[in-house]
C-alpha positions, 0 to 999 in steps of 0.5 A: 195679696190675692185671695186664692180660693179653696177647693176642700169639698172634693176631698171631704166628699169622696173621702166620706164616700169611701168611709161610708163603705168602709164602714158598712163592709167592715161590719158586715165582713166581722158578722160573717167572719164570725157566723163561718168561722165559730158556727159551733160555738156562736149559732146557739147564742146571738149573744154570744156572737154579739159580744164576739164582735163588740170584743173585736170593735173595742181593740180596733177602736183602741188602736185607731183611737190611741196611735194618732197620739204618736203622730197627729200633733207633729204632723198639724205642727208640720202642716202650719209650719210647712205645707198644711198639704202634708197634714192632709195628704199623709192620713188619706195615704194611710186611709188607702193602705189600710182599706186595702187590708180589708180588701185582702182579708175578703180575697184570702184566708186570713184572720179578722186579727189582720184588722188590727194591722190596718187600725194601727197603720191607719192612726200612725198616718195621723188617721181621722184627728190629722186629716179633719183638724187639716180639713177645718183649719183650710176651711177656716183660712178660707172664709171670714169671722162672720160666716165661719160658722156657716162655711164650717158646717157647709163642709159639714153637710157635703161630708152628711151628703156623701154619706148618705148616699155612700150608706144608701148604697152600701148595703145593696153593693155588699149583697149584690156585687161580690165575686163568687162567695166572697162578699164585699169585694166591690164596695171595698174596691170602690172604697180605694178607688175613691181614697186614691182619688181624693189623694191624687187631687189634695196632691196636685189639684188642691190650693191651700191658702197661707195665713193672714199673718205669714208672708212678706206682706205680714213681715212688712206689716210687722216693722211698720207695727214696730216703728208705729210701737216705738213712737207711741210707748204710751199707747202700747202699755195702754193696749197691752193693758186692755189686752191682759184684761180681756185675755183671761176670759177668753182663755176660760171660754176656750177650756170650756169650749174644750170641756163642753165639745169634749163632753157631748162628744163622749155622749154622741160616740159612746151611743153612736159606737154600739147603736150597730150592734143594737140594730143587729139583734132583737127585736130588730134584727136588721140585715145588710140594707137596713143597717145602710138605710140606718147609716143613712139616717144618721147622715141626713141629719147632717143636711138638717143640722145644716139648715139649722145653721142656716136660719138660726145664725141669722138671729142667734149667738153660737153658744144657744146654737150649740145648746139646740144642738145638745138638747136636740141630741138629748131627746133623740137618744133617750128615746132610742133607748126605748126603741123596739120597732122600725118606726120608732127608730126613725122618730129618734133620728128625726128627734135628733135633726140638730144634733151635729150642730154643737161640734162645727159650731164649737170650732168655728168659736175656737177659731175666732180666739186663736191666730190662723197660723195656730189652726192646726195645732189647735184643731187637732188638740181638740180633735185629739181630746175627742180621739182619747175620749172616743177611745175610752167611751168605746171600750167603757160602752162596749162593756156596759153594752156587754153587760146590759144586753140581757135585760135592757138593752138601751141602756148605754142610750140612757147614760148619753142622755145624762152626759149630754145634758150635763155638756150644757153647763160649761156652754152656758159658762161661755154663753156668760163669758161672752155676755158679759165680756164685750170683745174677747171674741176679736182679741187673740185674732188681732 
């Protein structure tokens, strides 16, 4: 069968771009919403005007996060069954629908609460869950075993790529380029050119590539299995045998590559979600450039986590990359809970140079324990564990932010660290399974 040959990374470029502004606008656009339209009452008190806009953060972040349950698991099923072009194409229209309310709420009078709507459709289109599980399980069919883990992550570093420079410009776009008084204008508009891009060519450019067990080749290779199966009963009790011996490990490792992704995901995003709002206060008080060049840094992280992978899968198992990763995140955040100028700021970023090691690292894993034709449905399980998590961690950090703001701000930063740390035990459980299980890793591929 010719191999064909994926072209993922457009669409993980220009889809990250657009994020990047996205982001940065929506911010900037609930921090003015709130400066204009509660004056009186928000002036006083930059408290106040924190807890206004993490309140709105905390619904937006429930809706976006919970209504891809409706959808995403159907939509993955859908894709491995039927064209995985449609588990793609589906959320980056909902992606395009929905910056387009953003733009609308700029151009015309209308309430923040409109955002709300735009969450909603966003996760009813499969949303982020859908489209990233689509995008891993396409990289995954594309590249062999051995270099998964590099492939996955080069996906990784083009999307820590994008949004560097989509982070590097967007501030500078959202103060300079705007019509009239109405800021935000231009970075939004790009934002959907650039969706729209991105869906036009997952439509009629993109070749997605069938699994290695679909197909008439595979029906062929089924009988000929078969006959093989009749001739040699024997030798099949013996195979099935050996193979329920080493399927218990394997299913332990997945639930505690579940576990273990699930955990250090709760620690990164419940950090990550309010690290905005502690940049926007004092001491740092950060204005529309600084909160892009702040964005930036978290994206240049993606090109030395990249590196990382690079040089160390050459000489180290995946689970001690993933456990670098973890404790590399550990040690950044712990101090950003101390930060209080500029400099220290980046010293915490730079701490964290391999913190996005653990996740690509955890699915390239995953991946080698299930069969291609499953990668969807079991990508965007796990994309769905984070998803709920993420949810719960936002609203559960926002109010512990809320809370803390008056006499330690950095103290949200400081319970990441604990359950980062804590995400190394069930890592090191699949360190041990695999050390002393020898060819679990191949059985559920075969």
């Amino acid at each position: 069968m010719m191999e064909v040959r994926t072209w993922i990374e457009p669409v993980v470029a220009a889809a990250q771009l657009a994020s990047s502004f996205y982001d940065t606008g929506l911010l900037l656009v609930v921090k003015n919403y709130y400066n204009h339209t509660n004056s009186s009452s928000l002036s006083a008190s930059e408290g106040a005007q924190q807890k206004a806009i993490s309140n709105f953060y905390i619904i937006y972040n429930l809706l976006q996060g919970l209504t891809p349950l409706l959808s995403a698991y159907s939509l993955a099923r859908l894709g491995d069954v039927k064209d995985r072009k449609i588990s793609i194409c589906v959320p980056l229209l909902g992606y395009l629908l929905s910056r387009t309310l953003l733009l609308l709420l700029i151009l015309l009078p209308w309430p923040i609460e409109v955002m709300y709507g735009a969450a909603v459709l966003h996760g009813l289109s499969g949303g982020f869950t859908t489209y990233w599980a689509s995008v891993m399980a396409v990289a995954s069919l594309s590249s062999s075993e051995s270099r998964r883990s590099l492939r996955l992550f080069a996906i990784e570093l083009i999307y820590g790529i994008a949004g560097f420079l989509g982070s590097i410009a967007s501030g500078h776009l959202f103060v300079s380029f705007h019509l009239g008084y109405q800021h935000g204008t231009v970075l939004v508009s790009s934002s959907i050119a650039l969706y729209a891009f991105c869906l036009f060519y997952s439509l009629f450019v993109l070749k997605v590539p069938k699994p290695a067990g679909s197909g008439p080749a595979a029906s062929a290779d089924t009988d000929h299995s078969n006959s093989k199966l009749t001739d040699n009963e024997d030798d099949s009790v013996c195979q099935t045998t050996e193979h329920r011996r080493t399927l218990a490990p394997s299913k332990l490792i997945i639930i505690m590559l579940f576990v273990g992704g699930i955990m250090y995901d709760l620690s990164v995003a419940g950090a990550i979600d309010v690290l905005p709002l502690f940049l926007l206060k004092e001491p740092l008080r950060w204005g529309p450039e600084y909160i892009g060049y702040s964005y930036a840094a978290g994206y240049v992280i993606f090109i030395t986590s990249f590196l990382g992978v690079f040089v160390f899968s050459r000489f180290l198992r995946d689970t001690t990359m993933i456990m670098i990763g973890i404790v590399s995140f550990a040690a950044g955040i712990f101090i950003m809970a101390f930060v209080q100028w500029t400099y220290l700021f980046y010293i915490a970023r730079v701490v964290m140079l391999f913190s996005l090691i653990p996740m690509p690292t955890i699915r390239s894993v995953l991946s080698k324990h299930v069969e291609g034709s499953s990668y969807g449905k079991v990508f965007v399980l796990l994309q769905l564990s984070l998803v709920v998590t993420g949810v719960v961690t936002s609203t559960v950090y926002n109010k512990i932010y809320q809370s803390t703001l008056d006499w330690f701000g950095g103290f949200c930063f400081l319970l990441s660290f604990g359950v980062s740390c804590l995400s190394l035990i069930p890592i090191s459980i699949v360190a041990y399974k695999q050390h002393t299980s020898s060819g679990s890793l191949e059985i559920l591929t075969e």
